[in-house]
GURO-856775 format. One record per atom (N, C-alpha, C, CB): residue number from 1; chain; atom name; x, y, z. Coordinates in Angstrom, 1 decimal. Glycine has a CB too. Example, Ala and Ser with C-alpha at 12.3 -4.5 7.8 and 13.67 -1.06 7.14 Angstrom:
! GURO-856775
     k   c    a        X        Y        Z
     1   A    N     13.2     -5.7      7.8
     1   A   CA     12.3     -4.5      7.8
     1   A    C     13.2     -3.3      7.8
     1   A   CB     11.3     -4.5      9.0
     2   A    N     12.8     -2.2      7.1
     2   A   CA     13.7     -1.1      7.1
     2   A    C     12.9      0.0      7.9
     2   A   CB     14.1     -0.6      5.7
This chain:
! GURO-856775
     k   c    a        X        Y        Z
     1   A    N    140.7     95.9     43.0
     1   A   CA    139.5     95.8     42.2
     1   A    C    138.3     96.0     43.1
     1   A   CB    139.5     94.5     41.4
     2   A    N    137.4     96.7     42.6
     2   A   CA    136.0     97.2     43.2
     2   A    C    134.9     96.2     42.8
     2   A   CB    135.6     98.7     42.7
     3   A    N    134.2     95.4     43.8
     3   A   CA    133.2     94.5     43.5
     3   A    C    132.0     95.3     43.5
     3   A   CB    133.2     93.3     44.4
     4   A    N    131.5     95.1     41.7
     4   A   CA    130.1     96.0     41.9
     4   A    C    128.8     95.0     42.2
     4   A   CB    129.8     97.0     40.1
     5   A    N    127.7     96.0     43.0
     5   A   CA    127.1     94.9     43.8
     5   A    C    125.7     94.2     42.8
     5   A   CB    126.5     95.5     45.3
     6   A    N    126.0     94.9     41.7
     6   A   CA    124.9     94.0     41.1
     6   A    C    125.6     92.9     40.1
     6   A   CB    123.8     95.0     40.4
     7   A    N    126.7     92.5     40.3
     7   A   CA    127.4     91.5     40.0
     7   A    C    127.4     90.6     40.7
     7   A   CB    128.3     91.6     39.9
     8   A    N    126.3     89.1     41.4
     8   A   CA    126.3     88.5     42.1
     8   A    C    127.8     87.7     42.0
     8   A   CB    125.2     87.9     42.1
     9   A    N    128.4     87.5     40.6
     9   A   CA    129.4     86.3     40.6
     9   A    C    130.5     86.9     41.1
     9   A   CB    129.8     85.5     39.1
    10   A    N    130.7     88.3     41.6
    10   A   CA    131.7     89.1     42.0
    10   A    C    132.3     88.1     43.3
    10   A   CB    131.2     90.9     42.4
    11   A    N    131.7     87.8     43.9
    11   A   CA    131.6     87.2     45.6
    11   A    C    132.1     86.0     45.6
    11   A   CB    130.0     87.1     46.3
    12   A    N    132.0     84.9     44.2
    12   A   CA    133.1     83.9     44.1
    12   A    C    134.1     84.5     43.7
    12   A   CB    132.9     82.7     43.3
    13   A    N    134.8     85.1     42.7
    13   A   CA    136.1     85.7     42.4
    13   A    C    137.0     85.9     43.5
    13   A   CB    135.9     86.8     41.9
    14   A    N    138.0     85.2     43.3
    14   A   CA    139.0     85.6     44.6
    14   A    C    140.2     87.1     44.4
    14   A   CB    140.0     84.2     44.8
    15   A    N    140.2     87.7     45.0
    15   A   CA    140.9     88.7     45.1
    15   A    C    139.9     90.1     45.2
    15   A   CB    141.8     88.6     44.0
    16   A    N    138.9     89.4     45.0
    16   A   CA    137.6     90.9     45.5
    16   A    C    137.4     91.9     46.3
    16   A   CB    136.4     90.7     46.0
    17   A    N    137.2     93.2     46.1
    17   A   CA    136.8     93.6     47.3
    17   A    C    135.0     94.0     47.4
    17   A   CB    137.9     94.8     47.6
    18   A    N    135.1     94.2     48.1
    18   A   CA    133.7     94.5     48.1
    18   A    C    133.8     96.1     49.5
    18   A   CB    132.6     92.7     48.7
    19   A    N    133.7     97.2     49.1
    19   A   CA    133.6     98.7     50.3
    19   A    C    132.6     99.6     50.4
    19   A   CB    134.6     99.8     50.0
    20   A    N    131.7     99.2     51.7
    20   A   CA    130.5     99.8     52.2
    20   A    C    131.0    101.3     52.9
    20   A   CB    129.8     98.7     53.3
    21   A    N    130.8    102.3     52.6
    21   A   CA    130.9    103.4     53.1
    21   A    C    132.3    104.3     52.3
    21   A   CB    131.0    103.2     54.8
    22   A    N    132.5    105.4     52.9
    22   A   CA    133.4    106.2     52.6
    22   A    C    134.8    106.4     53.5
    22   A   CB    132.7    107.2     52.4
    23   A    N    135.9    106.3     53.5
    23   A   CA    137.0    106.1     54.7
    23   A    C    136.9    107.9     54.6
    23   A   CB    138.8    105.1     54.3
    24   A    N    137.0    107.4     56.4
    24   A   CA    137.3    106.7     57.3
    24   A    C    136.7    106.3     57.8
    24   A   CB    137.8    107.0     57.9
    25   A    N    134.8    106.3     57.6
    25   A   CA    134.2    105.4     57.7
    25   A    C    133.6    104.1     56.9
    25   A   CB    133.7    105.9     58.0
    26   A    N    134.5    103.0     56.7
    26   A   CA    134.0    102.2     55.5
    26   A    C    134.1    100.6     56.1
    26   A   CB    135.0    102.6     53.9
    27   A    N    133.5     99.9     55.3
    27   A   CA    134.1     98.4     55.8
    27   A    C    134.4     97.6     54.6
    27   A   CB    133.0     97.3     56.8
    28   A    N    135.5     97.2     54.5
    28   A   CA    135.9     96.5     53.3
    28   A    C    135.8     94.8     53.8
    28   A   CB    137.6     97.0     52.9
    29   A    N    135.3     94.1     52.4
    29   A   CA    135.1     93.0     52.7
    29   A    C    135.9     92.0     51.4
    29   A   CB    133.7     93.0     53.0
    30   A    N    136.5     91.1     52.0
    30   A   CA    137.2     90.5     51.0
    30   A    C    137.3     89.2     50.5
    30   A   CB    138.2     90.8     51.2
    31   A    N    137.6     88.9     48.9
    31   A   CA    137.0     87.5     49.1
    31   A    C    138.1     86.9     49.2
    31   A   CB    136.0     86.8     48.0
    32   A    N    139.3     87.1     49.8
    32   A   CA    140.4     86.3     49.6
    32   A    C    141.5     87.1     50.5
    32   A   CB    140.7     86.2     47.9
    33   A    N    142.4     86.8     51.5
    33   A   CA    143.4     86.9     52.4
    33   A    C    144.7     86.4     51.7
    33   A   CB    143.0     86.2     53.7
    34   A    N    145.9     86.5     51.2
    34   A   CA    146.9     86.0     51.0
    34   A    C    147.6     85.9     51.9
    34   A   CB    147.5     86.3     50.3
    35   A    N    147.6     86.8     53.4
    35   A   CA    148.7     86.8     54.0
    35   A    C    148.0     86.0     55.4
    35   A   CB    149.4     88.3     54.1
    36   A    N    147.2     85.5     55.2
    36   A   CA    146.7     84.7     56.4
    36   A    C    145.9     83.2     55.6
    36   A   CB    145.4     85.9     57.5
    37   A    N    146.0     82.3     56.5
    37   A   CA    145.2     81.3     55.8
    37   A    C    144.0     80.9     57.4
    37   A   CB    146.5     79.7     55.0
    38   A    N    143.2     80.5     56.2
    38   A   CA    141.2     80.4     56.8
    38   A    C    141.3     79.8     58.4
    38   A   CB    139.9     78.6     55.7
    39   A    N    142.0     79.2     58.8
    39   A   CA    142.0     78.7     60.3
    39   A    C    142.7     79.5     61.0
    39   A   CB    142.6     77.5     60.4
    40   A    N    144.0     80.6     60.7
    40   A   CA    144.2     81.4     61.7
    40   A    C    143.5     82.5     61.9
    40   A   CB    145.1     81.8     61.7
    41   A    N    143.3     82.8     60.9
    41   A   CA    142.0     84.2     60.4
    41   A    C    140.8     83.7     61.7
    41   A   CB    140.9     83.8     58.1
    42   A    N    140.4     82.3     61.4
    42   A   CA    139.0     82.0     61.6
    42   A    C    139.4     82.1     64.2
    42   A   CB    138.6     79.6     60.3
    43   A    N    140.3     81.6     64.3
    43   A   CA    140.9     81.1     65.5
    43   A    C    140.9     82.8     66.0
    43   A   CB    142.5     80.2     65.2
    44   A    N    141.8     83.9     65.4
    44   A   CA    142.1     85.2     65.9
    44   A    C    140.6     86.1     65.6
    44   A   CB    143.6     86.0     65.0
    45   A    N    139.5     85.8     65.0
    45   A   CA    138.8     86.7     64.8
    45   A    C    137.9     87.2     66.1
    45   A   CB    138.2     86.4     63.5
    46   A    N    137.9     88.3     66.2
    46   A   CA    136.6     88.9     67.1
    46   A    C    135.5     89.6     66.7
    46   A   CB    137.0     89.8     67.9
    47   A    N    134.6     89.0     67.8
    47   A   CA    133.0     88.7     67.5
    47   A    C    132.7     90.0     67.7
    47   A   CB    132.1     87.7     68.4
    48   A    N    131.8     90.4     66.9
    48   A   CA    131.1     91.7     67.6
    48   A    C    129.6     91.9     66.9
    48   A   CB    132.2     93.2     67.1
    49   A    N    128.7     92.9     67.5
    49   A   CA    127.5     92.8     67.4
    49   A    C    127.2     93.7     66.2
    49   A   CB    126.9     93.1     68.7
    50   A    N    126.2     93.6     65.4
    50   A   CA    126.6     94.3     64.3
    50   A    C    124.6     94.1     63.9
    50   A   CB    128.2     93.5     63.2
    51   A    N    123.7     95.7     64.6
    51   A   CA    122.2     95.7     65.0
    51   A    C    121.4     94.2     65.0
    51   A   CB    121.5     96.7     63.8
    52   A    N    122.6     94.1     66.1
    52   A   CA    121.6     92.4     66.4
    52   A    C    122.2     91.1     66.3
    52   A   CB    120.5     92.0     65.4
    53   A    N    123.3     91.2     65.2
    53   A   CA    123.3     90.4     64.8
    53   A    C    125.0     89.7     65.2
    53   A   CB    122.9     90.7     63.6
    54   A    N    125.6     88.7     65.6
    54   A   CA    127.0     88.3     66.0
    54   A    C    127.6     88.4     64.3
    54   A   CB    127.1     86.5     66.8
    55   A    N    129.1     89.2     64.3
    55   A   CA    130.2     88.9     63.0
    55   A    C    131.4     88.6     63.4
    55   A   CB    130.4     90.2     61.9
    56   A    N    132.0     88.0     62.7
    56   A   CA    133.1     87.8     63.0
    56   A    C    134.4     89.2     62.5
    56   A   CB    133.2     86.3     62.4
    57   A    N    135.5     89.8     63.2
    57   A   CA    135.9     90.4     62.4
    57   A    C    137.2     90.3     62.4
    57   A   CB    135.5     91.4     62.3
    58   A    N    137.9     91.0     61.3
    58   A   CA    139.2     90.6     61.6
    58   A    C    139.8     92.0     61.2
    58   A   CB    139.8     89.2     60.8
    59   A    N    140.9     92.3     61.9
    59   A   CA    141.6     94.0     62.2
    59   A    C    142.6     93.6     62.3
    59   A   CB    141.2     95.0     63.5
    60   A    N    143.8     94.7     61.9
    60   A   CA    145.2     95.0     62.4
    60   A    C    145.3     95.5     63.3
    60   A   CB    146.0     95.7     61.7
C-alpha cells in the first residue's frame, strides 16, 4: 500500500509505505518491519549524512 502524502494519519498506520523517487532511484520508508523487531533494526542500522543532516538506515 502506497502512503499518499497529504494523508498525515498515513504515518501512524502500520504496514505503510511511504516511496520518494522512482527505482532505481527511490527510498522507501516504512511504518512497520515484521521481520525485524525495533532494537535489532535500531543496534544494526547505519548512519549516514543525508545534506547535513545524520539518518539512520537500514539495507539488505
Amino acid at each position: 500500500m502506497r502512503l499518499v502524502v497529504d494523508d498525515p494519519t498515513g504515518w501512524l498506520r502500520k504496514g505503510e509505505v511511504f516511496q520518494m523517487g522512482v527505482e532505481p532511484v527511490s527510498i522507501d520508508i516504512l511504518t512497520e518491519l515484521a521481520a525485524i523487531d525495533f532494537e535489532t533494526a535500531r543496534t544494526n542500522r547505519v548512519e549516514a549524512d543525508f545534506h547535513g543532516h545524520a539518518v539512520g538506515l537500514l539495507s539488505r
